[in-house]
C-alpha positions as CSV (number, residue, x, y, z in Angstrom):
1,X,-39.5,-33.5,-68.7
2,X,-36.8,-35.4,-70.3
3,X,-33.5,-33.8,-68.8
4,X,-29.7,-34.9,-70.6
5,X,-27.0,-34.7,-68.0
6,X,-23.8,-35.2,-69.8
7,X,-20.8,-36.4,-67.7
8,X,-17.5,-34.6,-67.9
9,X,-14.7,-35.0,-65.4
10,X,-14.9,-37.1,-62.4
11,X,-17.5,-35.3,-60.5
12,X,-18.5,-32.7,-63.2
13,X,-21.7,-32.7,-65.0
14,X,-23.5,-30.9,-67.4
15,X,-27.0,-30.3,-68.1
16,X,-28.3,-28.1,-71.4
17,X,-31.3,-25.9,-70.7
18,X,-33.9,-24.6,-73.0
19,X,-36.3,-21.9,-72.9
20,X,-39.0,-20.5,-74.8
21,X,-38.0,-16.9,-75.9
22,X,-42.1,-16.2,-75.6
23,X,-42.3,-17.0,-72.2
24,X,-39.3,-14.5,-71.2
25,X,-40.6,-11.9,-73.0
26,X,-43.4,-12.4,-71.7
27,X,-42.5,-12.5,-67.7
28,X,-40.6,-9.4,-68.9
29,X,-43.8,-7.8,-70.1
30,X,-45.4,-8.4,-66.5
31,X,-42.6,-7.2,-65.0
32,X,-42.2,-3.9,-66.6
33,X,-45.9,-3.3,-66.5
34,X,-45.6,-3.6,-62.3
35,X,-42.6,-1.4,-62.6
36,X,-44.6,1.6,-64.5
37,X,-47.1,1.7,-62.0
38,X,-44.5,2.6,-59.3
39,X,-41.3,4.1,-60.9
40,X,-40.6,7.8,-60.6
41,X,-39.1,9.7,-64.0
42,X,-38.6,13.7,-64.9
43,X,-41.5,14.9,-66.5
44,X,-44.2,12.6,-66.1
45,X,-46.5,11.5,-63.2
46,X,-45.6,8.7,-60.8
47,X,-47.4,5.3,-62.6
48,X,-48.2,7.6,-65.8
49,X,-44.6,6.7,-67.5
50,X,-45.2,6.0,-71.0
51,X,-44.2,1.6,-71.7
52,X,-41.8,2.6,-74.2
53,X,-40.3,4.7,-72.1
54,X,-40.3,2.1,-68.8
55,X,-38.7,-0.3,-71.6
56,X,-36.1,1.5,-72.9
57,X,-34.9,2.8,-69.6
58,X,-35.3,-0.7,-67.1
59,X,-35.9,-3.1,-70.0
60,X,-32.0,-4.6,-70.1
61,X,-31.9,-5.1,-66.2
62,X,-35.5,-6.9,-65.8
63,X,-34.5,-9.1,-69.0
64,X,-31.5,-10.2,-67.3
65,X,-33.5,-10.6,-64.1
66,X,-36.2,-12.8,-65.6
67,X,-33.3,-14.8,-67.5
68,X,-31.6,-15.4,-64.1
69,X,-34.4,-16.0,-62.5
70,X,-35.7,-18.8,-65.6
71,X,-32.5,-20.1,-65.9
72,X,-31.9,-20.8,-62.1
73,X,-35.6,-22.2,-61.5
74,X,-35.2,-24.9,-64.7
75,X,-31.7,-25.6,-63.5
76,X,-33.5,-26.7,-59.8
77,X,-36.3,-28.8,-61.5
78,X,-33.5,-30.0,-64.3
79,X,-31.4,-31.5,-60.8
80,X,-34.3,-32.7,-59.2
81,X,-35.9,-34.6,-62.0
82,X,-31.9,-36.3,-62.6
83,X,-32.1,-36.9,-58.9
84,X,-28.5,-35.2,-59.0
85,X,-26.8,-33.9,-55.8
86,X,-25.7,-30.9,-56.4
87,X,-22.5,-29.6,-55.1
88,X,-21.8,-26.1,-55.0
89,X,-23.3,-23.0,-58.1
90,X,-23.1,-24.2,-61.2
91,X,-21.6,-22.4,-63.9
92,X,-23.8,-21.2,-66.4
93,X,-22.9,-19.8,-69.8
94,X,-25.7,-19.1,-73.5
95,X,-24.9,-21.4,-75.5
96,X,-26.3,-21.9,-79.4
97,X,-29.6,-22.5,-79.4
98,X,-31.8,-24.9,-81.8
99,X,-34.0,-22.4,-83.4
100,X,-35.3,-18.4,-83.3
101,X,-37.7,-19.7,-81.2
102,X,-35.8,-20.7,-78.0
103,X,-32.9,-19.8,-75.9
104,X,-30.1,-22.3,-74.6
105,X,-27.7,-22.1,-71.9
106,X,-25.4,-24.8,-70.6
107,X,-25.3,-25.5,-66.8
108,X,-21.9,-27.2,-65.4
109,X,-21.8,-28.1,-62.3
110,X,-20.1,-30.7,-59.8
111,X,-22.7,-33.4,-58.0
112,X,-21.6,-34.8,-54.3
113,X,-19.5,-38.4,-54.7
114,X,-20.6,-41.7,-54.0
115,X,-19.2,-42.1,-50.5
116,X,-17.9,-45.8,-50.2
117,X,-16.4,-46.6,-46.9
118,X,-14.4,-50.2,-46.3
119,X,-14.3,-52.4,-44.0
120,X,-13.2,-51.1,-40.6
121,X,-12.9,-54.1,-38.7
122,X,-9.2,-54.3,-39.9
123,X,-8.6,-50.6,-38.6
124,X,-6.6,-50.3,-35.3
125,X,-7.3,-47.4,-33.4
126,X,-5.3,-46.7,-30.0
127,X,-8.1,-45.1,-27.6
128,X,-6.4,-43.5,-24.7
129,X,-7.5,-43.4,-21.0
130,X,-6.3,-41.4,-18.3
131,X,-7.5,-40.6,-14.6
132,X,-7.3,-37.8,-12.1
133,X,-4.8,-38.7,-9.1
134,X,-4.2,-36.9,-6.0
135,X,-1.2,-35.2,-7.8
136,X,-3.1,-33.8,-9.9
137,X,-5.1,-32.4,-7.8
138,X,-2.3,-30.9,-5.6
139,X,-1.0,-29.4,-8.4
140,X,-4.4,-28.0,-9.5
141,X,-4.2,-26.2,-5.8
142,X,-0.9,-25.0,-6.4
143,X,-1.9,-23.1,-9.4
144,X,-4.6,-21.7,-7.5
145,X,-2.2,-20.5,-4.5
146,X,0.3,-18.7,-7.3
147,X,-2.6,-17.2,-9.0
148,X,-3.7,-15.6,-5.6
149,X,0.1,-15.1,-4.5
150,X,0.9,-11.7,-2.8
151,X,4.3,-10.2,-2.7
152,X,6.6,-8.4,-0.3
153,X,9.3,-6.3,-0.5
154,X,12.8,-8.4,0.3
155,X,16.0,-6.9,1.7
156,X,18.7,-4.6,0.3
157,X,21.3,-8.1,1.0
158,X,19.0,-10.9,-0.7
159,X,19.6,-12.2,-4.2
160,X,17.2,-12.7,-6.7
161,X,15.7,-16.3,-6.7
162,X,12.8,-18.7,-8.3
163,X,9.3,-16.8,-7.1
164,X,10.6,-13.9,-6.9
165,X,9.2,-10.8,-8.3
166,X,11.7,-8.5,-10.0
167,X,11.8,-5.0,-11.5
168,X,14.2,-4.2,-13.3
169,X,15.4,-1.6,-16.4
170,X,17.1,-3.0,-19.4
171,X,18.9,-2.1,-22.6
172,X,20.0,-4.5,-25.4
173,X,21.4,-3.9,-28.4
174,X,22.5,-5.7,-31.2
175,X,25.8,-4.7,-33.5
176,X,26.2,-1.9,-31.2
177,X,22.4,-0.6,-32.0
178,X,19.1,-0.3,-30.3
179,X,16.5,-2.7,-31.5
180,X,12.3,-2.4,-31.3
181,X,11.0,-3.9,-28.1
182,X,14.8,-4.7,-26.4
183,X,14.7,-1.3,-23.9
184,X,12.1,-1.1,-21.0
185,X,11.4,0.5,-17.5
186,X,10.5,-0.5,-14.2
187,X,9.9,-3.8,-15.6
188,X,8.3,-6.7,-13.9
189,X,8.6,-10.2,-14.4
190,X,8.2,-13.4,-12.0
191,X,11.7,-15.2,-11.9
192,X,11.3,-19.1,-13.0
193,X,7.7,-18.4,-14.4
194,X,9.0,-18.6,-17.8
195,X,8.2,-15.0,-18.8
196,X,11.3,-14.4,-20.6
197,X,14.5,-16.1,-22.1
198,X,16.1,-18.2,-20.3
199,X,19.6,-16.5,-20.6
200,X,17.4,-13.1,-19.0
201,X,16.2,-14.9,-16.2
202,X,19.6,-16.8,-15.5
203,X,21.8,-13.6,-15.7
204,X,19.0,-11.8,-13.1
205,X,19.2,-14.7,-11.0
206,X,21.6,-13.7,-8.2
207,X,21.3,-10.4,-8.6
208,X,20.9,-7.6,-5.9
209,X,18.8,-4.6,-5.5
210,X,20.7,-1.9,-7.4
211,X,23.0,-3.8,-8.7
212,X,23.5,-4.2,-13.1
213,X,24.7,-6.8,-15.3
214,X,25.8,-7.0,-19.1
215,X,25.2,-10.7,-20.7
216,X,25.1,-11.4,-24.1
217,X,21.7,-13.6,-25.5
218,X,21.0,-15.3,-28.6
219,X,16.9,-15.2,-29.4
220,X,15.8,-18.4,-30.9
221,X,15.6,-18.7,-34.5
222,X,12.3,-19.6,-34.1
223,X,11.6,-15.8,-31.6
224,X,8.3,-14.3,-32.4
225,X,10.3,-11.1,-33.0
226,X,11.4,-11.6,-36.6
227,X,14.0,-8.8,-37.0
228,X,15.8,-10.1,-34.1
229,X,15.5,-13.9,-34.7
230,X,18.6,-15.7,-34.7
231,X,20.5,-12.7,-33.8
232,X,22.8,-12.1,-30.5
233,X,22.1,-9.0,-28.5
234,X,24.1,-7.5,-25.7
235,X,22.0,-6.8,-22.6
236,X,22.1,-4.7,-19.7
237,X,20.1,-5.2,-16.6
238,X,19.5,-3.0,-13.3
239,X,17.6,-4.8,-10.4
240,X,15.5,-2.2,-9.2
241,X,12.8,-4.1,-6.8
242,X,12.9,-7.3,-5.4
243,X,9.9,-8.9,-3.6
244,X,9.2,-12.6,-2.7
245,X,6.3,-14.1,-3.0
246,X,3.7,-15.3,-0.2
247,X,1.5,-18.3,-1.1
248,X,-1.9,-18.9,0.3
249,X,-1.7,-21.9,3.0
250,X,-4.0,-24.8,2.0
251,X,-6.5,-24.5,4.8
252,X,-10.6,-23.7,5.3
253,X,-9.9,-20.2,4.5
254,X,-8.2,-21.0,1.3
255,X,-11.6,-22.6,0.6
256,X,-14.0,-20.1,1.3
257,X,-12.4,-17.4,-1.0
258,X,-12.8,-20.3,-3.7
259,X,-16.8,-20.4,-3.1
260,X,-16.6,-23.8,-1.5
261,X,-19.9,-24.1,-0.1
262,X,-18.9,-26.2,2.7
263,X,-15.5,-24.3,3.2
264,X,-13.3,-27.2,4.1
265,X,-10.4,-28.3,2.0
266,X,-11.8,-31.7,1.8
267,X,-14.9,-30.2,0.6
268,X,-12.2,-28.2,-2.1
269,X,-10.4,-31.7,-3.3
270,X,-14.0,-33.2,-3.8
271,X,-14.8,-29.9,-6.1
272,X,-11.2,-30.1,-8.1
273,X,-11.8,-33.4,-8.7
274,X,-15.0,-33.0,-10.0
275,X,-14.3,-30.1,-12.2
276,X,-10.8,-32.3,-13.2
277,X,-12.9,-35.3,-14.5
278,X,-15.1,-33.5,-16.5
279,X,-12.3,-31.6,-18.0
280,X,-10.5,-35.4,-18.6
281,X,-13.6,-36.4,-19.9
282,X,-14.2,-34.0,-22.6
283,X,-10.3,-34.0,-23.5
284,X,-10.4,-37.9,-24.0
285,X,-13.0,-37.8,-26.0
286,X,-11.9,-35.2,-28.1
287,X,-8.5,-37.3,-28.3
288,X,-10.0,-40.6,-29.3
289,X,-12.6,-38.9,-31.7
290,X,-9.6,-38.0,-33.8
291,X,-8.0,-41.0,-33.6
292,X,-11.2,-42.8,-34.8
293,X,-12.1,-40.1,-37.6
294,X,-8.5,-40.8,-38.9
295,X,-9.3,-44.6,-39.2
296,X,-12.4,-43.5,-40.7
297,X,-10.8,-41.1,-43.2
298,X,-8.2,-43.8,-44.1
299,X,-11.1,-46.3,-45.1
300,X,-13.1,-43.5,-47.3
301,X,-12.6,-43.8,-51.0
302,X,-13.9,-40.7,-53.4
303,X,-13.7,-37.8,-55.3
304,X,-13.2,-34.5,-53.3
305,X,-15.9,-31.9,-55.1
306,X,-13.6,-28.8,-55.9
307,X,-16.2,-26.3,-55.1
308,X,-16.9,-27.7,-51.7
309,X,-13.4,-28.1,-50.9
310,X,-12.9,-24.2,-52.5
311,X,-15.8,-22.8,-50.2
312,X,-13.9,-24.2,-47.3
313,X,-10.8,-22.1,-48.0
314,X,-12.7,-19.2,-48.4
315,X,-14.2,-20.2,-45.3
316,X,-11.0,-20.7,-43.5
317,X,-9.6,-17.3,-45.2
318,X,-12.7,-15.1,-43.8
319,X,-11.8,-16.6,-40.7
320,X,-8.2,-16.2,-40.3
321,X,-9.0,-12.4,-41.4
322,X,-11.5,-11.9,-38.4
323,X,-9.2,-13.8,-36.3
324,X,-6.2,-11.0,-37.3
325,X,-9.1,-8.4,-37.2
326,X,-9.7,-9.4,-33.5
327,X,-6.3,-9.2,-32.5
328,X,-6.2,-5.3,-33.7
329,X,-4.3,-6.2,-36.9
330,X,-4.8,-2.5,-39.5
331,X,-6.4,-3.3,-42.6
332,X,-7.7,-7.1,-41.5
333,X,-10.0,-7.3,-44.2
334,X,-7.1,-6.7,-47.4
335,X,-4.4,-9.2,-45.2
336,X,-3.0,-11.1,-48.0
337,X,-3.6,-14.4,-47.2
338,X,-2.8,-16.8,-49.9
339,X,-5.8,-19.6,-50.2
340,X,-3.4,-22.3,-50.8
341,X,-2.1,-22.6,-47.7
342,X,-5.3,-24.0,-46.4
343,X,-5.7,-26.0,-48.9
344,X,-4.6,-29.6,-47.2
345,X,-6.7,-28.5,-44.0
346,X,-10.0,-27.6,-46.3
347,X,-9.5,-31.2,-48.0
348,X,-9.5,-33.2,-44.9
349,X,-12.6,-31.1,-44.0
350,X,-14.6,-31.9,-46.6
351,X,-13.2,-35.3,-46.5
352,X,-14.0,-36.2,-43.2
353,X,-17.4,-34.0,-43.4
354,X,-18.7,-36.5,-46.8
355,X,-17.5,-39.8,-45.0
356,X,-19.3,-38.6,-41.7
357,X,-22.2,-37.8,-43.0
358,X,-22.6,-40.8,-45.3
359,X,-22.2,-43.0,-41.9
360,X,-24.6,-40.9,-40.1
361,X,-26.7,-41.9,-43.2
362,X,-26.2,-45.6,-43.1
363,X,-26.3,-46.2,-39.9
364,X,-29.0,-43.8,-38.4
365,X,-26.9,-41.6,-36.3
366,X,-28.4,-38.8,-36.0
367,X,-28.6,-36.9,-33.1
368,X,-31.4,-37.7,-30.5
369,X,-33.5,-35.4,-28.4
370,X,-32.8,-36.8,-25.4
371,X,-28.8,-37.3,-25.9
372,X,-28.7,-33.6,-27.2
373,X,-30.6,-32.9,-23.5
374,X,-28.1,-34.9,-21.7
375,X,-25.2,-33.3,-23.7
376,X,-26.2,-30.0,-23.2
377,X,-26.9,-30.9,-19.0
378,X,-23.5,-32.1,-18.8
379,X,-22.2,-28.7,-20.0
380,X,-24.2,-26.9,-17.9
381,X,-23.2,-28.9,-14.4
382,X,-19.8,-26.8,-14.2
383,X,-22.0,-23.1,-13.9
384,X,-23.3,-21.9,-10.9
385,X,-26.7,-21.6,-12.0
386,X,-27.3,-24.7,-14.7
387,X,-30.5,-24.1,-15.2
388,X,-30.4,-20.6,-16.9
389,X,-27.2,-22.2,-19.3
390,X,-30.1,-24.5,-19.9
391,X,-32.1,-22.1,-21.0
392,X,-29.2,-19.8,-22.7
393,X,-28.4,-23.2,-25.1
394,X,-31.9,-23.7,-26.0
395,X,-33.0,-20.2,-27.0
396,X,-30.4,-20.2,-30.3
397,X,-30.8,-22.5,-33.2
398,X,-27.0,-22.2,-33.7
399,X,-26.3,-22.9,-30.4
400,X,-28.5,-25.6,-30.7
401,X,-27.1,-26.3,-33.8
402,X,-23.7,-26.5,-32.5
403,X,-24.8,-28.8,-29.5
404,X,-26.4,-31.4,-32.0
405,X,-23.1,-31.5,-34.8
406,X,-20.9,-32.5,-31.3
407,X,-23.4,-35.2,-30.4
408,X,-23.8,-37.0,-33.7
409,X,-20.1,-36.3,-33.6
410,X,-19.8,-38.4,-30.6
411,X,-22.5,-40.6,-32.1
412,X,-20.2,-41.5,-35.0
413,X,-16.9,-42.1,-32.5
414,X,-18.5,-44.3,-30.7
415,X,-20.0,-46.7,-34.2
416,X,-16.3,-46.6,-34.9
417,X,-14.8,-47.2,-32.0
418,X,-17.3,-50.4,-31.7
419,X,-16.4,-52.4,-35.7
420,X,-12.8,-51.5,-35.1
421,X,-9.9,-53.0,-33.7
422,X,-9.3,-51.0,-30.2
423,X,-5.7,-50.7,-28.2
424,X,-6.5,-49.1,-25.0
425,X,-3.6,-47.2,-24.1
426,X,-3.0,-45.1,-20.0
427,X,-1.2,-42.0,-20.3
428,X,-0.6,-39.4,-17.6
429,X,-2.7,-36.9,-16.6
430,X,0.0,-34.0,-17.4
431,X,0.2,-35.5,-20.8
432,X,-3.4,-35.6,-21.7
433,X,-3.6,-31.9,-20.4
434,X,-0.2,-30.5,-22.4
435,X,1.6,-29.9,-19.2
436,X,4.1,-32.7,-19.6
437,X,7.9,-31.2,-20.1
């Protein structure tokens, strides 16, 4: 068939569709005919309703149904005979037709850009290498002795100090008033840990058992607390318990309770450092994939298709609802959250998802079986029992389908990575794992 696609704006397309009425009322015939043989009605005998009868009661609906169903299927053929790519549902709407004879309807519709990437070898892209040192693994033990920390009750004559744990009550109060969440009991905190405020830990510093303070304490005007943001509150503070804190000593038995197989602390460092350099790994990678998608991005010249770019903000707005919805937030599901604000984000999605795929395209890098094997191995290496995550990844197609977008993913950073201009660039282990001050 002959199909006329008439172009709008930019991306927008539209395609005019005729049908014979015959051939509706005809499928609408068959239609109602299997529908008498089944449907139920007051006062006759199930498959002995009268046509008439069938027609006048279901004969709107299965029109419509058939005029859907017409309408969609010459739209499909109409788009595949153009050798359009369509993006998104059209929009269809009757339109006049030529004679008695037919029916018209006009389709319009956006089709996916013409994805033209530049030349990256003028792109500079700063990849970033880092490596695990015995600090850092010293440090990875000492988070493992706080988390396994025990406490014990200190003096009536000691003041409160860094490691501690203190309970204390408190009451603040702002313009002379009590405010939500500023009065608590028998309330424990580790001093130094960063718990609270710094002005709360600073005037319970020094402190004795039994003993109460009054301090005043401006909350940030950034505080998660929004009534109290900004705002100065007058505190006061009893210490009522005060117990210093015991740390594991760094020895065989240290690495036992860890599952060390060997139980050594040698055999410990060897494991941290393992575990460390796989975390590195992964977190450099996911570092220099953005920085090579940017240089990607910045190279990528097209239209953005509004309905793709309008399914990812309802996308990103179903998700920020389950996300409240997790968190135990009433009435998730009516949260007014405006679309807008994700509109920037949803852009750069489909952005970066077009240029992607158009490289994965052009350059054949898709996803092979043996890398997605290999990926998925890697993954598994850090559970005690690899082979059953094995099994757990390959038993899902979404899992599945999960593991193979992060491959060609890393397929894609490394094409880039190799035409561009690269600045390798060492920064510190604390750095790369957002624990520098």
């Amino acid at each position: 068939m002959t199909v006329l696609v008439e172009n709008l704006e930019k991306l927008e397309r539209k395609i005019t569709l005729t049908m014979p009425v015959a051939a509706i009322q005809g499928e609408v015939d068959v239609r109602l005919r299997k529908l008498a043989r089944t449907v139920k009605m007051d006062g006759f005998r199930p498959g002995k309703v009268p046509m008439n009868v069938v027609a006048q009661r279901y004969g709107y609906s299965v029109q419509y149904e058939v005029v859907n169903d017409k309408v969609g299927q010459a739209f499909s053929a109409a788009a595949n005979e153009a050798k359009l790519r369509v993006a998104g549902q059209p929009s269809i709407t009757q339109a006049t037709a030529a004679s008695d004879d037919e029916m018209a309807f006009d389709a319009v519709f956006e089709v996916f850009p013409e994805v033209k990437i530049g030349n990256l070898s003028d792109a500079l892209v700063e990849k970033v290498h880092a490596e695990v040192s015995d600090a850092a693994i010293d440090k990875t033990i000492d988070i493992l002795r706080k988390q396994r920390r025990t406490f014990a009750q200190r003096s009536l004559e000691s003041a409160a100090q860094d490691t501690d744990r203190v309970t204390v009550d408190f009451e603040g109060k702002i313009d002379g008033e009590l405010f939500d969440g500023g009065e608590a009991s028998d309330f424990q905190f580790i001093l130094g840990d960063g718990q609270m405020l710094k002005e709360f830990e600073a005037a319970t510093r020094g402190m004795k058992i039994g003993e109460s303070k009054t301090f005043p304490l401006v909350f940030p005007e950034d505080y998660q607390g929004k009534d109290v943001a900004g705002k100065t509150a007058d505190f006061m503070v009893t210490l009522k318990k005060l117990e210093a804190a015991h740390l594991p000593e760094v020895d065989d038995a240290m690495a036992k309770s860890l599952g060390i197989p060997d139980g050594t602390v040698a055999a410990m460092r060897a494991d941290i450092h393992k575990n460390l350099e796989r975390e590195v790994k992964f977190r450099l990678l996911s570092r220099n994939k953005q920085a090579a998608m940017d240089a990607l991005v910045a190279r990528a010249e097209f239209d953005l298709p509004k309905s793709s770019v309008m399914s990812e903000m309802d996308r990103m707005v179903a998700n920020a609802r389950e996300e409240l919805k997790q968190r135990g937030v009433k009435d998730a599901d009516k949260a007014p959250i405006p679309q807008e604000m994700f509109r920037a984000q949803a852009e750069r999605r489909v952005r970066l998802g077009l240029t992607v795929a158009e490289l994965v395209r052009a350059h054949d890098l898709e996803a092979k079986p043996e890398q997605i094997k290999a990926h998925i191995d890697e993954l598994a290496a850090s559970y005690e029992k690899p082979a059953e995550v094995v099994r757990w990844y390959y038993s899902d197609r979404q899992r599945m389908a999960e593991v193979e977008s992060v491959v060609i993913e890393n397929n894609v950073t490394a094409y880039i990575l190799s035409q561009v201009k690269v600045e390798e660039k060492h920064i510190d282990f604390d750095e790369l794992m957002g624990q520098s001050s």
